[in-house]
C-alpha positions in Angstrom: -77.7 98.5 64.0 -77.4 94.9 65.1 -79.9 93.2 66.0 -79.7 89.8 68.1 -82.4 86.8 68.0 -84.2 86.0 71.2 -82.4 83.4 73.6 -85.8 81.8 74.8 -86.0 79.1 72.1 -90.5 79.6 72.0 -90.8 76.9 69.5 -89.5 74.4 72.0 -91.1 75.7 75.0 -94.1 77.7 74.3 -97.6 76.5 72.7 -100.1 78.9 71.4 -104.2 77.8 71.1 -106.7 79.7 70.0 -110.0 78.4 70.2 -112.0 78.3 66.8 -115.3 77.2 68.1 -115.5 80.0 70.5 -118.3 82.7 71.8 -117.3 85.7 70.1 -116.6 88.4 72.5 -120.0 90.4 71.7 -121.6 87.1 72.7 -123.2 87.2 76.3 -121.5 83.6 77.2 -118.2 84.6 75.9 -117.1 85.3 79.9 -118.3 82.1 81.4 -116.7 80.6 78.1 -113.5 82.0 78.8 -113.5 80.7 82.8 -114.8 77.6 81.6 -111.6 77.1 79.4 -109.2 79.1 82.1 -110.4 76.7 84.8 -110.1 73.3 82.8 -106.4 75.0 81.7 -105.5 75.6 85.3 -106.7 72.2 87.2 -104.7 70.2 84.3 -101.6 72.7 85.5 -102.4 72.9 89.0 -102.7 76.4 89.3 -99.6 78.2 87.9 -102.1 80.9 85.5 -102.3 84.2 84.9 -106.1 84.9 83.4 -105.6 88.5 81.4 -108.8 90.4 80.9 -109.1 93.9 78.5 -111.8 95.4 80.9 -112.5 95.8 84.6 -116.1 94.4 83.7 -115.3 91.5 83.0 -113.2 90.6 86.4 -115.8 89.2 88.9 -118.0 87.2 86.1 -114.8 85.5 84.6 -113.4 84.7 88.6 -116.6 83.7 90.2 -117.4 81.3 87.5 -113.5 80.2 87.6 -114.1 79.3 91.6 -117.2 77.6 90.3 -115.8 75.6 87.4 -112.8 74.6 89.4 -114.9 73.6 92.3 -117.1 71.4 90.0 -113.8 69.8 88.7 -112.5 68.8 92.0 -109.9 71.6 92.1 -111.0 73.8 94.6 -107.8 73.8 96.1 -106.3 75.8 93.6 -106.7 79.6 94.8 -108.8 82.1 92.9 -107.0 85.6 93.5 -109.0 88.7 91.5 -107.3 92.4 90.9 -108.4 94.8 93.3 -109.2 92.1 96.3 -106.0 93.3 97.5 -103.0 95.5 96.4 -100.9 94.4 93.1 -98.0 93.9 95.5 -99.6 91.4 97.7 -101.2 89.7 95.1 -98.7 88.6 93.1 -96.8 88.1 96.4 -99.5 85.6 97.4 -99.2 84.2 94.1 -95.5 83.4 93.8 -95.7 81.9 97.8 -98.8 79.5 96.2 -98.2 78.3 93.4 -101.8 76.5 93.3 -103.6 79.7 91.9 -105.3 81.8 88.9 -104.3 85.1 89.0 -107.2 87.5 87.0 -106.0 90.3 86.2 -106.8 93.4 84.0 -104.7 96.1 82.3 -102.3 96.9 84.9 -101.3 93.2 84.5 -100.3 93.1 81.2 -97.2 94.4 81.4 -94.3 95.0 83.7 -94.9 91.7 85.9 -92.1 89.5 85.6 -93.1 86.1 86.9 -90.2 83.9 85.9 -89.8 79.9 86.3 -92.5 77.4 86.5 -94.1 79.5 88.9 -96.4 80.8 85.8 -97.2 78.4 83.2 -100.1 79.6 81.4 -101.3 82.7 80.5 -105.1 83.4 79.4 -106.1 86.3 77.1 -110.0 86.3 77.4 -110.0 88.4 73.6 -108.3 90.6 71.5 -106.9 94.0 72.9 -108.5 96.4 70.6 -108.3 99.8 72.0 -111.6 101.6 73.0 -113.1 103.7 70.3 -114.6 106.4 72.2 -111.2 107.0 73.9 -110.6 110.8 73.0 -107.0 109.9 72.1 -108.3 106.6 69.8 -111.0 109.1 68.1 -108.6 112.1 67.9 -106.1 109.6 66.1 -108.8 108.2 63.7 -109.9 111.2 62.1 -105.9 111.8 61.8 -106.1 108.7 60.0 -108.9 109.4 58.0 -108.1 112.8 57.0 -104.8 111.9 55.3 -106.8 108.8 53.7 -105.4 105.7 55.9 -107.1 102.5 57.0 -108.0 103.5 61.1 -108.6 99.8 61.8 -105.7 98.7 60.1 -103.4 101.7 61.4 -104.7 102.0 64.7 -107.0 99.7 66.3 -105.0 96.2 64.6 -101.6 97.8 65.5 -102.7 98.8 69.1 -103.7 95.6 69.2 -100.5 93.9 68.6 -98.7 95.4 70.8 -100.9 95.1 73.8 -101.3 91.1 72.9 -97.5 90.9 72.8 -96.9 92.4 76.6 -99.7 90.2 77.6 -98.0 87.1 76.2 -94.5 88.9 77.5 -95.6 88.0 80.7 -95.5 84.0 79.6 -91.3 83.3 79.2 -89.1 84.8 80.9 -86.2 82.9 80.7 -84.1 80.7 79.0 -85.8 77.8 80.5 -89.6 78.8 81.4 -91.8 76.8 79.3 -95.9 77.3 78.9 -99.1 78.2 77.4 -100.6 81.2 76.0 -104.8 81.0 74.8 -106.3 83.9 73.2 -109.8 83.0 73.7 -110.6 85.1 70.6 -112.0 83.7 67.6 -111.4 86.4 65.6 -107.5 85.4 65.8 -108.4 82.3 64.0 -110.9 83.5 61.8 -110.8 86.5 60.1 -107.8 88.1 57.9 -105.9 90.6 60.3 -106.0 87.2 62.8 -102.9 86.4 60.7 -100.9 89.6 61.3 -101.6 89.6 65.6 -100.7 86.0 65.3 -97.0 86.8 63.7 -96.6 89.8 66.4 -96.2 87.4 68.5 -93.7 84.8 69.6 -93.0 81.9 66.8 -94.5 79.8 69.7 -95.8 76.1 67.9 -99.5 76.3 67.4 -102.1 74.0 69.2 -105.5 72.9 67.2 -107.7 71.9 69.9 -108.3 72.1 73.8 -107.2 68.6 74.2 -103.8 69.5 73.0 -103.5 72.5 74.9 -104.5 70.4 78.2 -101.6 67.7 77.1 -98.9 70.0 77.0 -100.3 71.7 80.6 -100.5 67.9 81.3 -97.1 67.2 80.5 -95.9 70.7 82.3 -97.6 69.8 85.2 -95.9 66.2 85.4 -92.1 68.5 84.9 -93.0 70.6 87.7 
């Protein structure tokens, strides 16, 4: 079976930053922390971001605080566009016609959404996409897993995991030429031991150690637009 290396050259073009001094997700600022970062991401880019969330709560605190945070930055013209203010179709419609906007986004975002070009230039992962544990399916699969002696988390909930992260950051380059920035605003990534094993499902895209980097390369993006 022959199997061919990517053409998109992600060392080049794409930057990856996770965030070390982060809320964790079970933390009740983690959401404002994540629109804090999406917004400071986006006015440095001028729009041109996708902000990925893993559950439908999470929507209108992460985008109201996004209008907020922009506003407060002086980049209130960039549009704030939020799933289920209008169909999918016109939504991203709206996006690709104006450039100067945050898309946020839930599940039905994270894959099958091919936004190619500088038209998206940074994509925001507000934590890691664990699959719910009271999903019958999930539960079913972990006694499975237990039964026949296996690691569940390992087996199930990392793998899931992967996979979902990778469609999410899918949605990043899409051709030989797109360039941009994907932040997993989970300090779990960075931090504990299966962080290492979702970081190499991914992309080898060059890893970023702080937000000031991140915002240089958007910087630099922004002044190749």
């Amino acid at each position: 079976k022959l199997r061919l290396g990517s053409p998109f050259d992600y060392p080049a073009n794409a930057r990856l930053y996770i965030p070390s001094r982060f809320p964790k997700p079970s933390e009740a600022g983690h959401p404002a922390a994540v629109a804090t970062l999406a917004a400071n991401c986006a006015a440095a880019l001028g729009g041109r971001t996708f902000v990925l969330t893993t559950t439908l709560r999470a929507l209108p605190v992460v985008t109201d605080t996004l209008r907020a945070q922009l506003d407060a930055a002086g980049a209130g013209h960039v549009e704030v566009l939020m799933q289920g203010s209008q169909p999918k179709r016109a939504l991203l419609q709206r996006f690709l016609a104006h450039p100067a906007a945050v898309l946020v986004g839930s599940q039905s975002f994270w894959e099958g959404i091919d936004v190619p070009g500088d038209a998206l230039q940074c994509v925001v992962i507000d934590k890691l996409p664990f699959p719910p544990p009271n999903a019958p399916l999930v539960e079913a699969r972990v006694k499975r897993l237990e039964a026949q002696g296996r690691n569940p988390f390992n087996e199930c909930f990392v793998a899931e995991a992967a996979v979902s992260l990778k469609q999410g950051a899918g949605r990043l380059i899409r051709s030989e030429t797109d360039r941009g920035l994907l932040v997993v605003c989970d300090p779990r990534m960075a931090r504990m031991p299966y962080g290492s094993r979702l970081r190499g499902a991914l992309p080898p895209m060059l890893r970023l150690d702080d937000e000031a980097a991140a915002l240089a390369w958007l910087g630099q993006l922004a002044l190749d637009h």
